[in-house]
C-alpha positions in Angstrom: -23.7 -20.6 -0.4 -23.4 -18.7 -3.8 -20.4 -17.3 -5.5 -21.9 -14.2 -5.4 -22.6 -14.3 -1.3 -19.6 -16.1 -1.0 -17.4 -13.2 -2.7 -19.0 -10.9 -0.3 -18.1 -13.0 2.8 -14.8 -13.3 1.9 -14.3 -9.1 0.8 -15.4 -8.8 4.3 -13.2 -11.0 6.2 -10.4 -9.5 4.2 -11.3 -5.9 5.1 -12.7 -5.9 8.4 -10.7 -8.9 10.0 -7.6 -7.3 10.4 -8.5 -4.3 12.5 -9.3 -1.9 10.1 -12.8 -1.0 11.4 -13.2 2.5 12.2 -11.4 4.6 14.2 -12.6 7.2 16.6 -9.6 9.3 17.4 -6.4 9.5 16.2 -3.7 7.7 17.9 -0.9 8.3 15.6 1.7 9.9 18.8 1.6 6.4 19.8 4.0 3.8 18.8 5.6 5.6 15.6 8.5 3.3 15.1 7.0 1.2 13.3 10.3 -0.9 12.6 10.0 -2.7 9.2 13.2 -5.2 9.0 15.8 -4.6 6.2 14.8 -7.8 4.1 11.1 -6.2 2.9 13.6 -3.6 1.0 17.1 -4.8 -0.1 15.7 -6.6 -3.0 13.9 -4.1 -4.5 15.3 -0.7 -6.8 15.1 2.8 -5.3 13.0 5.3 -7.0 15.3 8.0 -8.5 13.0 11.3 -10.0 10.3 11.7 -7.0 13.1 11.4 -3.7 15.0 13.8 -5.6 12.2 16.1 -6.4 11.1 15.8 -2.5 14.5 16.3 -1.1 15.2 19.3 -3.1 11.5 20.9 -2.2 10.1 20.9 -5.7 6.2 20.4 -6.5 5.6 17.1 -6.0 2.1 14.8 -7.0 1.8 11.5 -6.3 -1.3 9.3 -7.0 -2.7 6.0 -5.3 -4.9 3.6 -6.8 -6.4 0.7 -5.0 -9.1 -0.8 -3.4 -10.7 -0.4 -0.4 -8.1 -0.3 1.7 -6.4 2.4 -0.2 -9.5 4.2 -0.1 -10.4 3.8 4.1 -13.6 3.5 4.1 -13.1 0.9 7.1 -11.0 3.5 8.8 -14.2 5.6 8.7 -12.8 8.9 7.1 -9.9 9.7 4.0 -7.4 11.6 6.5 -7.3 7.8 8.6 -6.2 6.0 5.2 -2.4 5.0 4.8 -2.1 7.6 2.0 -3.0 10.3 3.8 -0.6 9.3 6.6 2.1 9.0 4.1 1.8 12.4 3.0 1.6 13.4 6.5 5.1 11.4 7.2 6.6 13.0 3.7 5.6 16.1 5.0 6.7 16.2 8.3 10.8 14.5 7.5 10.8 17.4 4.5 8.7 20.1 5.6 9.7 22.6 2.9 8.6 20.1 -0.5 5.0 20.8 -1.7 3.6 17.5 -2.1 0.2 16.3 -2.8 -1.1 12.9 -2.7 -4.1 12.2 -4.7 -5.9 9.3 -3.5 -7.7 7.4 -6.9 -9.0 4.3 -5.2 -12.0 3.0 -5.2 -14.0 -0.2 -3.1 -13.3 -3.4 -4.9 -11.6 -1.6 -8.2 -10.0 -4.7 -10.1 -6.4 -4.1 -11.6 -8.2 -4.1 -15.0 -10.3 -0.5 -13.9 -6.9 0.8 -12.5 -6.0 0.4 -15.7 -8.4 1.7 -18.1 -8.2 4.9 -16.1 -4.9 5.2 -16.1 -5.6 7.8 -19.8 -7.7 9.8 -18.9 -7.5 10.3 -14.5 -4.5 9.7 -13.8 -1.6 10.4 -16.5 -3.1 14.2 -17.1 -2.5 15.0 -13.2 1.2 14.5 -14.7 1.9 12.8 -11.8 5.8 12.2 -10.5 4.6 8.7 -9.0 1.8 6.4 -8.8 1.4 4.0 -6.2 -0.8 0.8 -7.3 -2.1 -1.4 -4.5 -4.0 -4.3 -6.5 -4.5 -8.2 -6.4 -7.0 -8.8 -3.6 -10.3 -8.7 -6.3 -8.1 -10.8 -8.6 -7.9 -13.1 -5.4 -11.1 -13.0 -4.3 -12.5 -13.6 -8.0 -10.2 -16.2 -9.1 -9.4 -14.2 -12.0 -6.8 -15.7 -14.7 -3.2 -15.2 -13.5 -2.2 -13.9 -17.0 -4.8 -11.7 -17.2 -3.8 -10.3 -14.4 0.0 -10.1 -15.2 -0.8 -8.7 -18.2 -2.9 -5.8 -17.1 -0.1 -4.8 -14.5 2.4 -5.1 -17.3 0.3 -2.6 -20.0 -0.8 -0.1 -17.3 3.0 0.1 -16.0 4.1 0.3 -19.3 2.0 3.1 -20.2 3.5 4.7 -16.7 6.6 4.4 -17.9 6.6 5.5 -21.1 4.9 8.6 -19.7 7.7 9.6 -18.0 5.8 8.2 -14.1 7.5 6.4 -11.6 5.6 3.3 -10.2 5.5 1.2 -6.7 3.5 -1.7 -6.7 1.7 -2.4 -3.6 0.6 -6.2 -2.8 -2.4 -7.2 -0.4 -3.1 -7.3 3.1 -1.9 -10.0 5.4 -5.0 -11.7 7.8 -5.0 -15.0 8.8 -8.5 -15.3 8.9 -8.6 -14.4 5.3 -5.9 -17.2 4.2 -8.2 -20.1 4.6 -11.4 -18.7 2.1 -8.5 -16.9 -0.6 -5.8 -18.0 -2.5 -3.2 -15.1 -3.1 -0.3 -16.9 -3.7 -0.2 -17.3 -7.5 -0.9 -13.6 -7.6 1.7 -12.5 -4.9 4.0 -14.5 -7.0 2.8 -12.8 -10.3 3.0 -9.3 -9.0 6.3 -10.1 -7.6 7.7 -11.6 -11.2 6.5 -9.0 -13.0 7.9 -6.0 -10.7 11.5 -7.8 -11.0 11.1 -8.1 -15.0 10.0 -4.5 -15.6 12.8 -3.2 -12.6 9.3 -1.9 -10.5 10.0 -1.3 -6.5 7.2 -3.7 -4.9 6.1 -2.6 -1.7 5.6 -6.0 0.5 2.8 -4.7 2.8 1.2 -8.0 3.5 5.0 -9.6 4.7 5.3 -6.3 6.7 1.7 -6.7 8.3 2.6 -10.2 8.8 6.0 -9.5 10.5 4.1 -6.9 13.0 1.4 -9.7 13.7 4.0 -12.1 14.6 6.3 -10.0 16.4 3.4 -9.0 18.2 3.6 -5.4 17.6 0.3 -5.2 16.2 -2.6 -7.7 17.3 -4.8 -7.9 13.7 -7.2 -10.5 15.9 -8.9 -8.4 18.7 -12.4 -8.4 19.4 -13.1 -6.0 21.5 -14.4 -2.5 19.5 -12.4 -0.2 21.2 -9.4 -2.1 20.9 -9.9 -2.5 16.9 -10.7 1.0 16.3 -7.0 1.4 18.3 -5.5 -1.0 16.5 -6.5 0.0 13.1 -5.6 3.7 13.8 -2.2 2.3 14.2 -2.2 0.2 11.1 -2.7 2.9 8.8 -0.5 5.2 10.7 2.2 2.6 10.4 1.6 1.7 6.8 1.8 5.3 5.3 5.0 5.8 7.3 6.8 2.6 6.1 5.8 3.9 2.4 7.3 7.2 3.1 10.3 4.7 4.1 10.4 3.1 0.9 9.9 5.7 -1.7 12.8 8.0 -0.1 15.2 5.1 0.1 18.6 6.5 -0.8 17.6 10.2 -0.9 19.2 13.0 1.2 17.6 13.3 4.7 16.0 10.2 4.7 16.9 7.6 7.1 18.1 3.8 6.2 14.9 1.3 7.4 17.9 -0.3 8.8 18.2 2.4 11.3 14.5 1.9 11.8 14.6 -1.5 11.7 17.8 -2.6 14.6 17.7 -5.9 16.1 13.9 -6.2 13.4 16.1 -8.2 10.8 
């Protein structure tokens, strides 16, 4: 097999292997709980300018970059992808902010694109917050750790010193996709880094991993019907556990301990 077919076998194991094919119908009155245990967010600072801008019901943008699964093409349409549910959940807990969520990803964008459009797409929006889901290319590539590091570290950086907030956003969890990629140096790269620049880091593939195991979610059906279910779910779940996290400490918003009970 060549690198070139071999990339492609393993994109696709990491974006269709872990239910999220596409989805016929909603299912998002279903199961909204979504616990998410305590542990995924002690660690890791509270935002402070965009809660506060929600709570108090000022104009609010926030922009996600990413890859495919940011962008949902396997949930089959934009309004089944997390960030669309997550502006659905922020919208629903504080129904008199104005918030819009502008969704920047695009299908296998490297952190290194995020980056170089970072001037001229996504600082003029004058966004409050940027969420960057990233590392699964740099995975799937091999690309140089420090590279890598470095290219989160400049485009936060420039984040920062534009006045935007930033959550980091790590990869998916499959287990199908752990014997064909090696994410561990950049799980542990992305997770330095947000702790030396004081950057929350959204654990999303330890949370997918604690629903697989706890067997809230099952990431390894087969049958069709049962994926498109299961992936519905997913995203549903995902965008909600992000509304979580970026509200952490802000007025109205609950504690993912009270979500999360007997999860820990």
């Amino acid at each position: 097999m060549t690198l070139r077919s071999m990339s492609r076998t393993i994109i696709l194991i990491a974006a269709g292997k872990i239910g999220l094919l596409c989805a016929a119908a909603p299912i998002f009155a279903q199961e909204r709980e979504c616990s998410v245990p305590e542990r995924f967010y002690t660690s890791e600072p509270q935002l402070t300018k965009t809660p506060k801008a929600i709570a108090h019901g000022q104009e609010v943008v926030i922009v996600t970059l990413g890859g495919a699964s940011t962008l949902g093409i396997a949930a089959g349409k934009p309004d089944l992808a997390w960030p669309a549910r997550f502006a659905a959940a922020l919208t629903e807990r504080f129904p008199s902010a104005h918030i819009k969520v502008v969704n920047l990803a695009v299908a296998r964008q490297t952190a290194k694109r995020a980056a170089e459009r970072l001037d001229h797409e996504v600082i003029p929006m004058k966004p409050n917050l940027v969420i960057w889901e990233t590392g699964t290319m740099e995975a799937v590539r091999g690309t140089d750790i420090d590279e890598f590091r470095e290219t989160l570290r400049a485009g936060m950086d420039e984040l920062r010193t534009s006045g935007i907030e930033t959550v980091l956003m790590n990869m998916q969890f499959s287990r199908d996709s752990e014997a064909v990629i090696h994410f561990e140096p950049y799980l542990a790269a992305m997770s330095q880094l947000a702790d030396a620049s004081d950057v929350p880091l959204f654990h999303r593939r330890g949370i997918m991993r604690h629903w697989a195991e706890s067997g809230f979610l099952d990431l390894r059906v087969t049958d069709n019907d049962q994926r498109r279910r299961v992936a519905a779910k997913l995203y549903d779940c995902i965008g909600r556990a992000m509304a979580d996290f970026v509200m952490r400490g802000s007025p109205g918003a609950n504690s993912p301990a009270d979500k999360a009970g007997s999860a820990r």
